[in-house]
Each structure stands twice: as C-alpha cells, then as structure tokens.
GUPAMAR-799679 format. One line per field, with one value per residue (C-alpha): residue in one letter; x, z, y. Coordinates in Angstrom, 3 decimals. Example, Ala and Ser with C-alpha at 12.3 -4.5 7.8 and 13.67 -1.06 7.14 Angstrom:
<lumbas>
vomar	[A | S] $
east	[12.300 | 13.670] $
up	[7.800 | 7.140] $
north	[-4.500 | -1.060] $
</lumbas>
This chain:
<lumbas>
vomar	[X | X | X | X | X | X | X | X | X | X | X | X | X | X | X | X | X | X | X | X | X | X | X | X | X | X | X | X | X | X | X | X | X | X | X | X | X | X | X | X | X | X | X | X | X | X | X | X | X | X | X | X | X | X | X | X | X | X | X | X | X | X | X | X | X | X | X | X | X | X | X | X | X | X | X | X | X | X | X | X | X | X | X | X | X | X | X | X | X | X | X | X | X | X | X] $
east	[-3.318 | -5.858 | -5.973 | -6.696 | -8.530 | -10.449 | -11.956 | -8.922 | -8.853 | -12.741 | -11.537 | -8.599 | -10.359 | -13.214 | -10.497 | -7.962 | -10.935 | -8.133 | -6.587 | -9.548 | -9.067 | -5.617 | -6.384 | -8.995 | -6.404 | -3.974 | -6.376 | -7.448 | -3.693 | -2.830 | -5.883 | -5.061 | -1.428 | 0.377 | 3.536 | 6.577 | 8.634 | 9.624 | 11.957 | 8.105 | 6.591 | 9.021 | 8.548 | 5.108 | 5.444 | 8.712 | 7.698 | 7.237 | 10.269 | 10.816 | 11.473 | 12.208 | 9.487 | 7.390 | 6.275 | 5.737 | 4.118 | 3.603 | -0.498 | -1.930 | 1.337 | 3.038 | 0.638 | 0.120 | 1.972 | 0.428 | 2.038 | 1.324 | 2.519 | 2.944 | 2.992 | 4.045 | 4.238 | 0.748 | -0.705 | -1.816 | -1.600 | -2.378 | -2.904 | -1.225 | -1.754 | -2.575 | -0.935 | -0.132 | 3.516 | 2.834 | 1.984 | 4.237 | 7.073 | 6.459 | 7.445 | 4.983 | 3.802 | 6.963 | 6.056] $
up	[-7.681 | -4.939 | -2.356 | 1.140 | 2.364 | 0.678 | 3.671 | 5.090 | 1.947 | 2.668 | 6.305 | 5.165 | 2.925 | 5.459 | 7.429 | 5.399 | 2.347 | 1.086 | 0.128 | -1.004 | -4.511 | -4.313 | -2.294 | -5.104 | -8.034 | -6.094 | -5.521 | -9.082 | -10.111 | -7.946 | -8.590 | -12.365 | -12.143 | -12.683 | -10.955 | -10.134 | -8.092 | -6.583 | -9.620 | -11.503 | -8.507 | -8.448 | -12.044 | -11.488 | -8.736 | -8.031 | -5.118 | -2.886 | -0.675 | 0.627 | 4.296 | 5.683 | 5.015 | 4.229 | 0.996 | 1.885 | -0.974 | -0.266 | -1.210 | -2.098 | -2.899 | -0.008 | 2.785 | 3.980 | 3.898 | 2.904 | 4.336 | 3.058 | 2.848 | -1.076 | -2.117 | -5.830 | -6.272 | -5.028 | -6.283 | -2.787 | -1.198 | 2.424 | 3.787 | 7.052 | 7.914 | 5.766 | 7.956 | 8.212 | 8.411 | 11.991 | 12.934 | 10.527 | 12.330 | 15.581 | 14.073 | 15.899 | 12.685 | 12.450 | 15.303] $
north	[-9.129 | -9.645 | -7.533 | -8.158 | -6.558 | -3.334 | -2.680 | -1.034 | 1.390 | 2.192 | 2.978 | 5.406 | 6.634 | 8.018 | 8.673 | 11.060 | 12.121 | 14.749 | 11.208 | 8.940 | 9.502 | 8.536 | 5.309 | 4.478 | 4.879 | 2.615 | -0.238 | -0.011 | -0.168 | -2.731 | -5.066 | -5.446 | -5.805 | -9.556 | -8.441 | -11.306 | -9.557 | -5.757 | -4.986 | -4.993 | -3.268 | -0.458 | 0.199 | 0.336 | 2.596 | 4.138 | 5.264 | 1.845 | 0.546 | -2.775 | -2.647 | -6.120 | -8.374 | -5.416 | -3.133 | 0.712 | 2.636 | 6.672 | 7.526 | 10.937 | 13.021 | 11.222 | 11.986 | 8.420 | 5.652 | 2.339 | -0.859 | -4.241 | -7.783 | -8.919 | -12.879 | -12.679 | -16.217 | -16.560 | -13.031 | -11.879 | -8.519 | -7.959 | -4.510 | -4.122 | -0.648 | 2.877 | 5.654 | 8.991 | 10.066 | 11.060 | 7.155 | 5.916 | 7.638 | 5.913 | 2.739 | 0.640 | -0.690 | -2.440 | -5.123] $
</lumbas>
C-alpha cells in the first residue's frame, strides 16, 4: 500500500512520542500489505472502523485515532488526520 503522506506520522509522532513507536509499527504494517477490501483490513487490524467514506484505526493502545482515506483498487492510502481522542471527539474531522 502506499501511503500518503509519512509526513503526517513524523508530525504525530513528535507530537504524542508516548505513541511514536506505535505510529512506526503501523506504517510498516500498512506499507507491505496488498489488501482488496475492509473485510482484509479488519483482519489485519481488528481494531479499524469504516465511518462513511472514511477508515479510523485506534494507534498506541487506543490513544489516537488515525483517520485516512483507503483506494484498494488503486493501493493508495491518504492520511487525513492522526488525533487524540480529545480532537477526535469534536468531530470536526468529519467535514
């Protein structure tokens, strides 16, 4: 999968360092997989939730919340936002 764009986990990562290993094992995760659709995302990590358009996956024991954009068909990932639950519960990111 290629992810769009790493930069955003660098960011977090400075960000929320209790999480930056976490953020590092997802990216490494993600970049390797050849997924088709969310029945193979959710087995790869039970965790994630599809809200709308949207894939939510819960980082570092659940203490952010990383939202991103997924094109199967084209193997594309784009990282919306990486959030706390604080600023994940204010819904803005859902504009």
């Amino acid at each position: 999968m290629h992810i769009i764009s790493q930069r955003r986990i660098k960011e977090a990562s400075q960000r929320h360092t209790t999480c930056s290993n976490a953020l590092d094992q997802w990216y490494k995760v993600m970049k390797k997989a050849k997924l088709r659709d969310f029945a193979q995302l959710k087995a790869l990590f039970n965790s994630a939730d599809k809200v709308g358009d949207l894939y939510v996956f819960n980082i570092g024991g659940n203490k952010l919340r990383l939202i991103a954009a997924i094109h199967f068909n084209r193997q594309k990932l784009f990282i919306r936002e990486i959030l706390n639950h604080t600023e994940y519960d204010q819904d803005k990111w859902r504009t």
